[in-house]
C-alpha positions as CSV (number, residue, x, y, z in Angstrom):
1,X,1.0,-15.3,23.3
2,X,2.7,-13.2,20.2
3,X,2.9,-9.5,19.1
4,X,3.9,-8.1,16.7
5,X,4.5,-3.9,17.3
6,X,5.9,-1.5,15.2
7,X,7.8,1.4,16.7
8,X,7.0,4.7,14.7
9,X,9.6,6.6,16.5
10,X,13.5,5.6,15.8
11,X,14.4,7.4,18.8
12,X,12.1,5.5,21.1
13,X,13.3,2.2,20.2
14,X,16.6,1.6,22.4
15,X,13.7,3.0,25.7
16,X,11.2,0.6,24.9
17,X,13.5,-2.3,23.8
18,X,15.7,-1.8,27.2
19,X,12.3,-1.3,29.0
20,X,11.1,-4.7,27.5
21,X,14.0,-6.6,28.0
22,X,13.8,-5.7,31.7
23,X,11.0,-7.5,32.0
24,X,11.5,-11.1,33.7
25,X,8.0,-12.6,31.8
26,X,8.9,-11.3,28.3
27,X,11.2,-13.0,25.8
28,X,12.4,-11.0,22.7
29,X,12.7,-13.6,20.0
30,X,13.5,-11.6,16.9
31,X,14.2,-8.2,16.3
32,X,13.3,-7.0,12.4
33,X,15.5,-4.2,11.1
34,X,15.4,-4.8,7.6
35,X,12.3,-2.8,5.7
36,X,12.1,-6.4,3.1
37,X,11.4,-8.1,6.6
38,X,9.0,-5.9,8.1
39,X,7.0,-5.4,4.7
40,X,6.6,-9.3,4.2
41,X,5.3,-9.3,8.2
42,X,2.6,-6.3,7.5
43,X,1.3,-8.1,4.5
44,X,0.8,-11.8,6.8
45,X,-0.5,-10.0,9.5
46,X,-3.3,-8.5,6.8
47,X,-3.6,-11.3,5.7
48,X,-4.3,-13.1,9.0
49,X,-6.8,-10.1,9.6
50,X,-8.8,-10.6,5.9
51,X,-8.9,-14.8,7.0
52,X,-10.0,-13.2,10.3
53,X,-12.8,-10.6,8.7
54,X,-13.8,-13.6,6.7
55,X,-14.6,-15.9,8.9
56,X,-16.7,-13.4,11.0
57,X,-18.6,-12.5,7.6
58,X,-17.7,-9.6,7.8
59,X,-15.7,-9.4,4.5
60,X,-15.5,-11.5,1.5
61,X,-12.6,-13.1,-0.5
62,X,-11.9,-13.9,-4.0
63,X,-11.5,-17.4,-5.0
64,X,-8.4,-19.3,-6.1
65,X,-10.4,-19.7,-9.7
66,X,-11.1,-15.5,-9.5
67,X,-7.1,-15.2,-8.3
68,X,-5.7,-16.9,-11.1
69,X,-7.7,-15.5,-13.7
70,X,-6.8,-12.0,-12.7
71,X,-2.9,-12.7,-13.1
């Protein structure tokens, strides 16, 4: 299984990434320090979450032909 966190609190970072490591079950893949980085991985994750809401019915989407013709 993935996750993805985001650590509010700079300070707490080095505990919980130290705290993590520790652990013989866990493998840090990638750590994301650059703000470009991090933006582009909130905007898949909503975007995973909308595909998500959408196939529950809970929300609805525009289509591709509704997408183009507002650019």
């Amino acid at each position: 299984m993935k996750v993805i966190l985001d650590i509010k609190e700079n300070s707490r970072i080095p505990f919980f990434m130290e705290m993590i490591k520790s652990l013989d079950y866990i493998n840090v893949i990638k750590e994301v320090n650059e703000e470009r980085t991090s933006k582009f991985i909130d905007d898949l994750a909503d975007a995973f979450n909308d595909v998500k809401l959408y196939e529950q019915g809970i929300k609805k989407l525009k289509s591709a032909k509704d997408l183009l013709n507002d650019l």
